[in-house]
N, CA, C and O of each residue as an XYZ file, in Angstrom:
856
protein
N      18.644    160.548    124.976
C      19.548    161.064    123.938
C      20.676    161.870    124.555
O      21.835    161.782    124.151
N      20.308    162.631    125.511
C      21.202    163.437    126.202
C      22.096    162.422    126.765
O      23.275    162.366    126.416
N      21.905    162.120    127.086
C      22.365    160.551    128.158
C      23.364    159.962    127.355
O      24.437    159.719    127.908
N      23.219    159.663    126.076
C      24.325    159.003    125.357
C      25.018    159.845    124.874
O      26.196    159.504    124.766
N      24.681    161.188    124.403
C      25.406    162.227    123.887
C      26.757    162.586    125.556
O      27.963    162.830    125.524
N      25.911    162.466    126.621
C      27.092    163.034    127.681
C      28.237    161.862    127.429
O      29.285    162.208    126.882
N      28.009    160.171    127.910
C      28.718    159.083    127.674
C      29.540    159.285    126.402
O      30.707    158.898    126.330
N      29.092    159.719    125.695
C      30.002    159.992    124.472
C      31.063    160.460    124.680
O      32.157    159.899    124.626
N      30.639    162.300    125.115
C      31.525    162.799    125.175
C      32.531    162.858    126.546
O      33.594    163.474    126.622
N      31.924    162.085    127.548
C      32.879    161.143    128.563
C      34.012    160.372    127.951
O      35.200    160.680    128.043
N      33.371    159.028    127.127
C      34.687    158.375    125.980
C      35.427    159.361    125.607
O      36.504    159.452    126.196
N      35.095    160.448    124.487
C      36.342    161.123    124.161
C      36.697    161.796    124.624
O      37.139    162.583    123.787
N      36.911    162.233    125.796
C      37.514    162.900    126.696
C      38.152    161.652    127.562
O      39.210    162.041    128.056
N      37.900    160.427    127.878
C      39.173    159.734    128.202
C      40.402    159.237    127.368
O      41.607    159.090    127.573
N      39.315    159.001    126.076
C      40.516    158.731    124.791
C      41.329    159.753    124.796
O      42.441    159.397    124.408
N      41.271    161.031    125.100
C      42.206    162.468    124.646
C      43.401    162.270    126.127
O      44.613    162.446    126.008
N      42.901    161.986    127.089
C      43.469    162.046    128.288
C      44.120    160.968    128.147
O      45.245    161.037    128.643
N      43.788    159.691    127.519
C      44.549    158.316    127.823
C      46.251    158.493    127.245
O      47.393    158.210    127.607
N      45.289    159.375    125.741
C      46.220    159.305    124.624
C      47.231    160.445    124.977
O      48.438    160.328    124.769
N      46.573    161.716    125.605
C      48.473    162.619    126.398
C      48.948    162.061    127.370
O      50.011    162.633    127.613
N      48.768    161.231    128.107
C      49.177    160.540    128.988
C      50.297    159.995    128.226
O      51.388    160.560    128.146
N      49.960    158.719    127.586
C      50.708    157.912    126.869
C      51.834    158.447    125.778
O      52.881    157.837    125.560
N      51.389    159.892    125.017
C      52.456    160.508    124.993
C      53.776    161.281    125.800
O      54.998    161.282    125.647
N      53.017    161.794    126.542
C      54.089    162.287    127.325
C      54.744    161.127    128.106
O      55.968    161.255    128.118
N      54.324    160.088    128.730
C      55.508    159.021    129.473
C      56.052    158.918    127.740
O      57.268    159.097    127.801
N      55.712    158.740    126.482
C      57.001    158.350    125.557
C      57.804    158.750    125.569
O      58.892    158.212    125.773
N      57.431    160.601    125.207
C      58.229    161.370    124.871
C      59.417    161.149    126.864
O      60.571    160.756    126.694
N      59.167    161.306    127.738
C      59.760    161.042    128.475
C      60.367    160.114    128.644
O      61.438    160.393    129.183
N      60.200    158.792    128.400
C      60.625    157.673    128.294
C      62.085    157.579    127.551
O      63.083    157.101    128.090
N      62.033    158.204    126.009
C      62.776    158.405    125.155
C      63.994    159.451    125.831
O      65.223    159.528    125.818
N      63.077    160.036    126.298
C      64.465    161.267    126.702
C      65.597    160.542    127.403
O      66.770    160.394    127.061
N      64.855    160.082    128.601
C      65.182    158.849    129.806
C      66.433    157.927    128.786
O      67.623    157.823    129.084
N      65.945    157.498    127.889
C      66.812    156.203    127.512
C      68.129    157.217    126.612
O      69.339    156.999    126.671
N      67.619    158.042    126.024
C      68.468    158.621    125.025
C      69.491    159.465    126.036
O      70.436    159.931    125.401
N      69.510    159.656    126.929
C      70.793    160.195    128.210
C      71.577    159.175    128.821
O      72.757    159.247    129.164
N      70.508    157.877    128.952
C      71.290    157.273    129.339
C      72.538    156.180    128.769
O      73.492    155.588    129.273
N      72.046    156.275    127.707
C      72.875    155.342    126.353
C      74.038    156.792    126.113
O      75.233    156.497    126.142
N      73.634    158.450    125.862
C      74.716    159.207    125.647
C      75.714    159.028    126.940
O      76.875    158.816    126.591
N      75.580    159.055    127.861
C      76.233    159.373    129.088
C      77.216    158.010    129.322
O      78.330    157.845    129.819
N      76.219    157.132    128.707
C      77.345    155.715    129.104
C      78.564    155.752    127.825
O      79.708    155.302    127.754
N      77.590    156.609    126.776
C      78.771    156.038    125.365
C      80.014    157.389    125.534
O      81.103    157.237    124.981
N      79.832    158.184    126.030
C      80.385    159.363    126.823
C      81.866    158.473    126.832
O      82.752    158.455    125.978
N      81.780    157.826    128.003
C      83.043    157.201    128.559
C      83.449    155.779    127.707
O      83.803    154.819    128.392
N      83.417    155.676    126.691
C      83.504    153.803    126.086
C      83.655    154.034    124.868
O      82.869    154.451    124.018
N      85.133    153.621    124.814
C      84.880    153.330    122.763
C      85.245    151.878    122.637
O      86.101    151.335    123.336
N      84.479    151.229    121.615
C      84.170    149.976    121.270
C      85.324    149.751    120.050
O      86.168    150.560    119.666
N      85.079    148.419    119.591
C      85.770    147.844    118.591
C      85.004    147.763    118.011
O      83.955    147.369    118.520
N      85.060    148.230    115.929
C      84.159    147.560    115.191
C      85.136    147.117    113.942
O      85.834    147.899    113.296
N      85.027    145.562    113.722
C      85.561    145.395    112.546
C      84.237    144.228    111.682
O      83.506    143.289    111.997
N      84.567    145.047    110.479
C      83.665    144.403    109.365
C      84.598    143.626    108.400
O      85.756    143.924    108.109
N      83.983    142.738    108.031
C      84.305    141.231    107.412
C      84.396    141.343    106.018
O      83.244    141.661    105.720
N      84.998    141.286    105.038
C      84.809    141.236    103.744
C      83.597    140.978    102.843
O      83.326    141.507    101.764
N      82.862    139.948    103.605
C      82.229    139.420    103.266
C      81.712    138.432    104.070
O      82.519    137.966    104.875
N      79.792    137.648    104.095
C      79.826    137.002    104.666
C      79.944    135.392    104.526
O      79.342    134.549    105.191
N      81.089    135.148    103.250
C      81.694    134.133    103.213
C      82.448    133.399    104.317
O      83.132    134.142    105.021
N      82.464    132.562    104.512
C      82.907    131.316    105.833
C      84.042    131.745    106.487
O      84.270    131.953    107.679
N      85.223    131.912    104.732
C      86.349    131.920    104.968
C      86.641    133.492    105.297
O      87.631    133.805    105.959
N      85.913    134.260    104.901
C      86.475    135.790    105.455
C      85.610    136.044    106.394
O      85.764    137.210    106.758
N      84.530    135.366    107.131
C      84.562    135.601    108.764
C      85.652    135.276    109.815
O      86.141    135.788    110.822
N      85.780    134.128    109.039
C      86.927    133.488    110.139
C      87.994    134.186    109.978
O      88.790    134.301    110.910
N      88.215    134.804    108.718
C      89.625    135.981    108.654
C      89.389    136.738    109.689
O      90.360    136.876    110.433
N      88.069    137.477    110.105
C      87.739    138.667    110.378
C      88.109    138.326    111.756
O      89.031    138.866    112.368
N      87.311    137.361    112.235
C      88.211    136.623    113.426
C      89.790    136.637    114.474
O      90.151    136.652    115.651
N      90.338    136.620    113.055
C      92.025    136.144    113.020
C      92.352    137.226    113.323
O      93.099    137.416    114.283
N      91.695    138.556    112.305
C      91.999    139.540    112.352
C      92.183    140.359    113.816
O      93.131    140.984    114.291
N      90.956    140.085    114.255
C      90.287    140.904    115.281
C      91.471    140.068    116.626
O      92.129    140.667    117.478
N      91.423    139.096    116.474
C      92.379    138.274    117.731
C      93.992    138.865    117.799
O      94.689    138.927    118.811
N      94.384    139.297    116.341
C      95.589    139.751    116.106
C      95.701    140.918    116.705
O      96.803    141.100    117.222
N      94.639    142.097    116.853
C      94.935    143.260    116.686
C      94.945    143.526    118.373
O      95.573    144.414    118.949
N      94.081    142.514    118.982
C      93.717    142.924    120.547
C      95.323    142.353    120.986
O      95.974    143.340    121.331
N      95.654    141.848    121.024
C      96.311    140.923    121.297
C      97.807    141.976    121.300
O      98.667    141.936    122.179
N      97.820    142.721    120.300
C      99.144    143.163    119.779
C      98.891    144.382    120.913
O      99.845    144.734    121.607
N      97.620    144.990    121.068
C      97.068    146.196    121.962
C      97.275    145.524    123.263
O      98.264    146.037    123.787
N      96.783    144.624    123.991
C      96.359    143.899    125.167
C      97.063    144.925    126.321
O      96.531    145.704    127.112
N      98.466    144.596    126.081
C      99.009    145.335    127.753
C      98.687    146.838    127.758
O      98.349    147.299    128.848
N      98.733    147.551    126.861
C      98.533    148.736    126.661
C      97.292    149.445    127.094
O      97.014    150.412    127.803
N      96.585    148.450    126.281
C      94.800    149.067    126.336
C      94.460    148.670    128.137
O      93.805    149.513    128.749
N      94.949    147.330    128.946
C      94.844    147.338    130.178
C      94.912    148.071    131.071
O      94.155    148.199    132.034
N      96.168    148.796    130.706
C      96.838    149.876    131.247
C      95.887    151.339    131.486
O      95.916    152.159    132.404
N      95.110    151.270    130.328
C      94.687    152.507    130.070
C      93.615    152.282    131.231
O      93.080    151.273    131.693
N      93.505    153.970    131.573
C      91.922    154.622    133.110
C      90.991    154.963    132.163
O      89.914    154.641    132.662
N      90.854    155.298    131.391
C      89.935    156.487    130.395
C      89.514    156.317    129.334
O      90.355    155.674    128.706
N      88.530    156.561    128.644
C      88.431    156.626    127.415
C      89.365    157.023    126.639
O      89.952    156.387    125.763
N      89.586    158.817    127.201
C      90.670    159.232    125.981
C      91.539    158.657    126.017
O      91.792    158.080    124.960
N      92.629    158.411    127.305
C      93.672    157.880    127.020
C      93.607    156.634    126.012
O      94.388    156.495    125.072
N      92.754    155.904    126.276
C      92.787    154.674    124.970
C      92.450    155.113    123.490
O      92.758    154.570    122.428
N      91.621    156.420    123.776
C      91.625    157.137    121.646
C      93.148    157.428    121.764
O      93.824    157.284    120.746
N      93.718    157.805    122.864
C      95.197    158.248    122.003
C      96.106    157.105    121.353
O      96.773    157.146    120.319
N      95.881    155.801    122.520
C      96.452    155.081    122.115
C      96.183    154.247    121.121
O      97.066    153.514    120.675
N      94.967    154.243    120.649
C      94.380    153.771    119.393
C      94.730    154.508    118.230
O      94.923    153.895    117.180
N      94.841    155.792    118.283
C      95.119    156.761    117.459
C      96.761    156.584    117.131
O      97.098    156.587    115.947
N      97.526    156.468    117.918
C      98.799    156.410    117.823
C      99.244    155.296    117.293
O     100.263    155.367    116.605
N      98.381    153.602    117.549
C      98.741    152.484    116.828
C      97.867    152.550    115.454
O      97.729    151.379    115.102
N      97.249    153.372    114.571
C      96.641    153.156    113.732
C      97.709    152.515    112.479
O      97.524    151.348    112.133
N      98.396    153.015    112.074
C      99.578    152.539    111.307
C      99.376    151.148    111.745
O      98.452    150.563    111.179
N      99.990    150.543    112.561
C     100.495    149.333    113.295
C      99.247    148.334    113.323
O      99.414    147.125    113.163
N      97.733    149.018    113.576
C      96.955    147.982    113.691
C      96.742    147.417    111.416
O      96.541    146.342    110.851
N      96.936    148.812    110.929
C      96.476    148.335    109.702
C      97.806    147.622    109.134
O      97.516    146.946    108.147
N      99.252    147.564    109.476
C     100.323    146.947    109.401
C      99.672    145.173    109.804
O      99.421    144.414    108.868
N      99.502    144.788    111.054
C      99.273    143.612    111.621
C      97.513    142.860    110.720
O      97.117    141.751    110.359
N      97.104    143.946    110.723
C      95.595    143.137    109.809
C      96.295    142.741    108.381
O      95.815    141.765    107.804
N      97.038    143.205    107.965
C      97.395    143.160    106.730
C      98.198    142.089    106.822
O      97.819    141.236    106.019
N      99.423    141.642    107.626
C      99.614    140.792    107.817
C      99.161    139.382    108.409
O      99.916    138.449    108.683
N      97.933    139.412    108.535
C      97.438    138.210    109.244
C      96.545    137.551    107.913
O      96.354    136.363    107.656
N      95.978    139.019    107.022
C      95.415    138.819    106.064
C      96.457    137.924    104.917
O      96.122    137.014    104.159
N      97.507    138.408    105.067
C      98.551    137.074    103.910
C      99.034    136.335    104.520
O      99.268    135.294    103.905
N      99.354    136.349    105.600
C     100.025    134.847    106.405
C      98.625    133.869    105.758
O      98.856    132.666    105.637
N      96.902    134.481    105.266
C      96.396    133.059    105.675
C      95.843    132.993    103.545
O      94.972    132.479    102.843
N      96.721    133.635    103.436
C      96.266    133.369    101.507
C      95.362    134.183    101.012
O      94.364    133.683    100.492
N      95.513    135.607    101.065
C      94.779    136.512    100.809
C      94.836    137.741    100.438
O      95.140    138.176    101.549
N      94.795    138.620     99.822
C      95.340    140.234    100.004
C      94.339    141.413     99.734
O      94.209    141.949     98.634
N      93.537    141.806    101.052
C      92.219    142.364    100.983
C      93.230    143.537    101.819
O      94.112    143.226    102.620
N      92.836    145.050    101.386
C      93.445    146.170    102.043
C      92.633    146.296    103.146
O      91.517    145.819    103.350
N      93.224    146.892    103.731
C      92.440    147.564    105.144
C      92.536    148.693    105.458
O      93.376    149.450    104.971
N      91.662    149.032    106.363
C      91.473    151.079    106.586
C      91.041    150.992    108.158
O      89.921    150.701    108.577
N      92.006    151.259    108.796
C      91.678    151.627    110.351
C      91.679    152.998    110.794
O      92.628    153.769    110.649
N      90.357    153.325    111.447
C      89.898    154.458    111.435
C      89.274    154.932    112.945
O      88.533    154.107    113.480
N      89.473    155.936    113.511
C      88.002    156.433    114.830
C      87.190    156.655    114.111
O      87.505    156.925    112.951
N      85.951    156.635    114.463
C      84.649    156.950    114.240
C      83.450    156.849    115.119
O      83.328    156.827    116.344
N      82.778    156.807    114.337
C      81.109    156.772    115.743
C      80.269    156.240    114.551
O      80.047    156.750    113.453
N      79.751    154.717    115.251
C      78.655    153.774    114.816
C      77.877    153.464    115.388
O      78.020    153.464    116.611
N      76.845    153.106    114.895
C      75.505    152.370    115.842
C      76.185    150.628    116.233
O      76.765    149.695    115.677
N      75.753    150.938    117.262
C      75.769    149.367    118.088
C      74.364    148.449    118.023
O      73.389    148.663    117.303
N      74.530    147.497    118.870
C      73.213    146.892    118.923
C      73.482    146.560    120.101
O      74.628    146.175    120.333
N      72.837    146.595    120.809
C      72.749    145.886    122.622
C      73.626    144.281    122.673
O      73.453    143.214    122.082
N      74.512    144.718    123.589
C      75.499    143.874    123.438
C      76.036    142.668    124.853
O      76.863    143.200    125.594
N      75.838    141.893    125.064
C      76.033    141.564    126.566
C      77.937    141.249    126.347
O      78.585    140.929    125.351
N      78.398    141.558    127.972
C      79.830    140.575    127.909
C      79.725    140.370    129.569
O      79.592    141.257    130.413
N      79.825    138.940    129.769
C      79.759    138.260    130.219
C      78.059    139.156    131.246
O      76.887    139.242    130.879
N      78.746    139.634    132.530
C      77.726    140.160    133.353
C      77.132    141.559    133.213
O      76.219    141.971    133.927
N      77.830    142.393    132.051
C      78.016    143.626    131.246
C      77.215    143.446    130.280
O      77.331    142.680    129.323
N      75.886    144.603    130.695
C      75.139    144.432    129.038
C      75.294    145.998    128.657
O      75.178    146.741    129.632
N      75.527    146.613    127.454
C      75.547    147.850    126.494
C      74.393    148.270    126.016
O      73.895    147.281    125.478
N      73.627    149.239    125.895
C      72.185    149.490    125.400
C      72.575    149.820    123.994
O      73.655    150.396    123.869
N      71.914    149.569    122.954
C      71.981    150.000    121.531
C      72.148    151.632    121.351
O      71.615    152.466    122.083
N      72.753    151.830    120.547
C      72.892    152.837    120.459
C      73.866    153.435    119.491
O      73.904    152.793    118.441
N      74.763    154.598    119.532
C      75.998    155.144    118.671
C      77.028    155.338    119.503
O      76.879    155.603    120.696
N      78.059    155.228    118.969
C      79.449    154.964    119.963
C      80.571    154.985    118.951
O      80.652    154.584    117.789
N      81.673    155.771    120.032
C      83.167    156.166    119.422
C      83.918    154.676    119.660
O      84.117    154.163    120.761
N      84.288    154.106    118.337
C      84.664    153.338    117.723
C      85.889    153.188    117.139
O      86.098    154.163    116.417
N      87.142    152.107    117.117
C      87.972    151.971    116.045
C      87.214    151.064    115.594
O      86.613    150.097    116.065
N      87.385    151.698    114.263
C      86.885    150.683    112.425
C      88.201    150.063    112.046
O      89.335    150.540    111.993
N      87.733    148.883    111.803
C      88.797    148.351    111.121
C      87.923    147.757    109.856
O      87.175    146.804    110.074
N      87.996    148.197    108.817
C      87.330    147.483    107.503
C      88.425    146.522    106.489
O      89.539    146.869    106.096
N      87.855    145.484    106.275
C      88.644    144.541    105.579
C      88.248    144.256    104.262
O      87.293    143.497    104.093
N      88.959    144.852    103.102
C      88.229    144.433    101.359
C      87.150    145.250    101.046
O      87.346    146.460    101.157
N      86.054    144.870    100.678
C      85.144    145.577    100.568
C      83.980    145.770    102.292
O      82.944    146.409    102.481
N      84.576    145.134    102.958
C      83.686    145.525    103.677
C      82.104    145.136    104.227
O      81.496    145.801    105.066
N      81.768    144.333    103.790
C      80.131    144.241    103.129
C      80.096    142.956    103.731
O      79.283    142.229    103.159
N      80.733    142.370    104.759
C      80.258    141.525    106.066
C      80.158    141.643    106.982
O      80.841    142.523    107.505
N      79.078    140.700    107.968
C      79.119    140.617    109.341
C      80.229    141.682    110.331
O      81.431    141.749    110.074
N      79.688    142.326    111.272
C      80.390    142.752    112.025
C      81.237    142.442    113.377
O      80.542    142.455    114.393
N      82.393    142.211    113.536
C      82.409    142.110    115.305
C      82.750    142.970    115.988
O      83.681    143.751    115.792
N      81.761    142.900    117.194
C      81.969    144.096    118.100
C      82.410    143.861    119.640
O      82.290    142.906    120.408
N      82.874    144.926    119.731
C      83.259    144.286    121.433
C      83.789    145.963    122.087
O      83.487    147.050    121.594
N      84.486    145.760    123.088
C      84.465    146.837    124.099
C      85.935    147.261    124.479
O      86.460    146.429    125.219
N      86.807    148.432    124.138
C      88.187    148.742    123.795
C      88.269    149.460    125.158
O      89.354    149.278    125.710
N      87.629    150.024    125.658
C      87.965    150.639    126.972
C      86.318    151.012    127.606
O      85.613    151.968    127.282
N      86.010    149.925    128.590
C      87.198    149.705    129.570
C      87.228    148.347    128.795
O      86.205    147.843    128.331
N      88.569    147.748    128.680
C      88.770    146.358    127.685
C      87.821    145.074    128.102
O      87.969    144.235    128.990
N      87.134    145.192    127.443
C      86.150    144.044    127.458
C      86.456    143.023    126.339
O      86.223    141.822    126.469
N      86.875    143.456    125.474
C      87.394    142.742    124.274
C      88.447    141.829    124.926
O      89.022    140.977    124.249
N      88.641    141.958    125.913
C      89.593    140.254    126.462
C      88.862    140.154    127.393
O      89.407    140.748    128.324
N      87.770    139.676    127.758
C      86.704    138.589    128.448
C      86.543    137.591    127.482
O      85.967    137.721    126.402
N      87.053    136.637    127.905
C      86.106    135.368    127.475
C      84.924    135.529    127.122
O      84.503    136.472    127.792
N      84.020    135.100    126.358
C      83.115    135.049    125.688
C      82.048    134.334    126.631
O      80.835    134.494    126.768
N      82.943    133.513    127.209
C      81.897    132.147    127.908
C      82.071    132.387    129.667
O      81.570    131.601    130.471
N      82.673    133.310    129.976
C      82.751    133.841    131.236
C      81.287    134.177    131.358
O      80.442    134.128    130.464
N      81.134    134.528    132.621
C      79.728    135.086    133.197
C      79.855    136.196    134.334
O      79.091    136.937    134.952
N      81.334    135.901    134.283
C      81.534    137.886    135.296
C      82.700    138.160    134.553
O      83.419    137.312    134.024
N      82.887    139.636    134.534
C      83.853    140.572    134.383
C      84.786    140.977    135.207
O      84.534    141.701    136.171
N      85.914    140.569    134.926
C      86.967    140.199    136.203
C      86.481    141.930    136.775
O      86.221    142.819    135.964
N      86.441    142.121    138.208
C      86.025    143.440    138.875
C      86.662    144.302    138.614
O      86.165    145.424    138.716
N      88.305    144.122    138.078
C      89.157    145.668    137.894
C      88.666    145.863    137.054
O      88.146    146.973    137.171
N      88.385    145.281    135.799
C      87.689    145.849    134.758
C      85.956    146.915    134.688
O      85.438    147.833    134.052
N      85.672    145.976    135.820
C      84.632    146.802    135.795
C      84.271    148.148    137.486
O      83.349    148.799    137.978
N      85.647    147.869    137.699
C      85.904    149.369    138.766
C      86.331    150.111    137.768
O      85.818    151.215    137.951
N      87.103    150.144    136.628
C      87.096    151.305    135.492
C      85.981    151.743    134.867
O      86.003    152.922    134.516
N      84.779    150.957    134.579
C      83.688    151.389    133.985
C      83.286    152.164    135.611
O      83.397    153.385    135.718
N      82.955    151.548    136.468
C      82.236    151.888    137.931
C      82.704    153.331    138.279
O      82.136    153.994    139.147
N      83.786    153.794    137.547
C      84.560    155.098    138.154
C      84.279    156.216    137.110
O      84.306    157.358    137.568
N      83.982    156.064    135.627
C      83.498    157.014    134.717
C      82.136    156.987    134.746
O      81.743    158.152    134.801
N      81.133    156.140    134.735
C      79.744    156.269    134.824
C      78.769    156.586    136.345
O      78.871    155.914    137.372
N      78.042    157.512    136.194
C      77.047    157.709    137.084
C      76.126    155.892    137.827
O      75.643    154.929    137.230
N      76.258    156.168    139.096
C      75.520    154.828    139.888
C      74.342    154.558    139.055
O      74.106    153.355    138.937
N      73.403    155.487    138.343
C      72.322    154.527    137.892
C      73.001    153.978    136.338
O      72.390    152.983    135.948
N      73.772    154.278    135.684
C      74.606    153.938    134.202
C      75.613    152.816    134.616
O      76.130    152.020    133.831
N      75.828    152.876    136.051
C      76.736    151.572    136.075
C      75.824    150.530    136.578
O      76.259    149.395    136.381
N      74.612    150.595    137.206
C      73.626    150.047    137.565
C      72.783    149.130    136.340
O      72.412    147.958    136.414
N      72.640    150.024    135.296
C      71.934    149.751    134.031
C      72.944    148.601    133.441
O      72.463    147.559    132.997
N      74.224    148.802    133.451
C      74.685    147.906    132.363
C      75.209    146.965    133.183
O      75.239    145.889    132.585
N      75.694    146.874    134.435
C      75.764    145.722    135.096
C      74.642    145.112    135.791
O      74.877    144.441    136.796
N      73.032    145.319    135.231
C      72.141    144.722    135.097
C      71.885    143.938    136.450
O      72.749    143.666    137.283
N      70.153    143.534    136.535
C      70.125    143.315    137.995
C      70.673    141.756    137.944
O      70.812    141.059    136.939
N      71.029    141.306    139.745
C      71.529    139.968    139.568
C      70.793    139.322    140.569
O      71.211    138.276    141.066
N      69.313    140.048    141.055
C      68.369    139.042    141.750
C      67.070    139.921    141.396
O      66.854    140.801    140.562
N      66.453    139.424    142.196
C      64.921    139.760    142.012
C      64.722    141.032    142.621
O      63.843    141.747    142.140
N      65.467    141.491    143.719
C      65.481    142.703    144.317
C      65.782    144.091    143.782
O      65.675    145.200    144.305
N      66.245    143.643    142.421
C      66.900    144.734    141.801
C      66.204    144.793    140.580
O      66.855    145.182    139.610
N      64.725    144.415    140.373
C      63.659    144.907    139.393
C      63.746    146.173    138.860
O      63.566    146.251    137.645
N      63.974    147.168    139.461
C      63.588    148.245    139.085
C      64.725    148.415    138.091
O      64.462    148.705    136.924
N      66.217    148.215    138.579
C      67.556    148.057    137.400
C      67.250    147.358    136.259
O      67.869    147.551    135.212
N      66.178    146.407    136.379
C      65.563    145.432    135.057
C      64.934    146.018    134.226
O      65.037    145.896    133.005
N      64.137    146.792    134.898
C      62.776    148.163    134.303
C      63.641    148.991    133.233
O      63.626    149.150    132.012
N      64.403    149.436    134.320
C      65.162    150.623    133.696
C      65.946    150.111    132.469
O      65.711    150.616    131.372
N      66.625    149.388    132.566
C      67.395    148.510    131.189
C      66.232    148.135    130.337
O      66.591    148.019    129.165
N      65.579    148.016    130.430
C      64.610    147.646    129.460
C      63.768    148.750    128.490
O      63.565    148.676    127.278
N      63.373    149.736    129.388
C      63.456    150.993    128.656
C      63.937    151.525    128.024
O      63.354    152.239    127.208
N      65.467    151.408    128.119
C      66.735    152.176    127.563
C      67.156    150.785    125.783
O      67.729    150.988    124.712
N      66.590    149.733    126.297
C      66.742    148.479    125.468
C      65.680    148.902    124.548
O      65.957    148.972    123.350
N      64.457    149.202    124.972
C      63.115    149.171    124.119
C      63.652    150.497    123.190
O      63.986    150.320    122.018
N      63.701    151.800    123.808
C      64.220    152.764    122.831
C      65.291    152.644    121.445
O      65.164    152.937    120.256
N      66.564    151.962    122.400
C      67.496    152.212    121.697
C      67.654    151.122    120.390
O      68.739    151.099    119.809
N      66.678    150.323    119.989
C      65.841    149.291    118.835
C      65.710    149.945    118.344
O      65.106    149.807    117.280
């Protein structure tokens, strides 16, 4: 009797030990991912524009939209080293970007208002081309079209990722010596993700920061 009473209380005393164990790597874990998603979103504001709707024809607006607005930005936003410098210059074309959405919106038979805005939104883990983003919240231009209440597209305003090809598989390098120069070696490590087997542990680590930020 003694005998099973000790085994007993052996089990719950590993269950208690298994179970702070397993808390504390969370709670650590979490910390881990939640610095490293702040520290990267630190330096990066993204593009977010939402769709009217997720009707056919006002994605593909949202599209038009979104192609219009980079496009009108392109040399500018290239230009830019920094985050801030690109909020200023985002800030300074706000007029102009909601001028050009508005116009792309009636060139194609339509008249939905728009509201271009900074802000800070949740993302979702995002790859571009060899560049992956951990989920998370991030300083943002909004561009909302009509009501709003479609599909989102997102992409990357500084350092400009929003002109990569879609179907590329590297990030031309100046682009990503601007990210390489605001983020810490393991944050530029994380999002330019490993590119052999040797670099597991960069896999680990992204994956952590991936598992959290869900």
């Amino acid at each position: 009797m003694n005998i099973l009473k000790k085994e007993k209380n052996i089990l719950l005393l590993s269950i208690f030990i298994g179970t702070f164990i397993t808390i504390i790597f969370m709670l650590s874990t979490k910390s881990y991912s939640y610095n490293i998603q702040k520290g990267i979103a630190n330096e990066v504001i993204r593009l977010h524009v939402l769709a009217n709707s997720d009707e056919i024809y006002d994605q593909q607006l949202k599209i038009k939209v979104k192609d219009g607005i980079i496009k009108m930005l392109e040399n500018e936003l290239h230009n830019s080293m920094s985050k801030d410098e690109t909020r200023i210059i985002l800030l300074k074309n706000l007029d102009r970007i909601e001028e050009k959405a508005k116009e792309i919106i009636e060139e194609n038979g339509y008249n939905y208002n728009v509201t271009a805005k900074i802000s800070f939104a949740d993302f979702p883990t995002k790859q571009y081309g060899d560049v992956v983003l951990p989920a998370g919240e991030y300083e943002a231009l909004k561009v909302e079209i009509g009501e709003a209440k479609g599909k989102n597209w997102w992409c990357v305003m500084f350092p400009p990722l929003c002109f990569v090809d879609a179907s590329v598989k590297e990030v031309p390098q100046e682009d990503k010596n601007k990210l390489k120069n605001v983020l810490t070696d393991t944050e530029y490590d994380i999002v330019t993700k490993a590119k052999s087997e040797k670099d597991i542990p960069v896999k680990i680590k992204f994956k952590i920061v991936e598992m959290w930020q869900k």
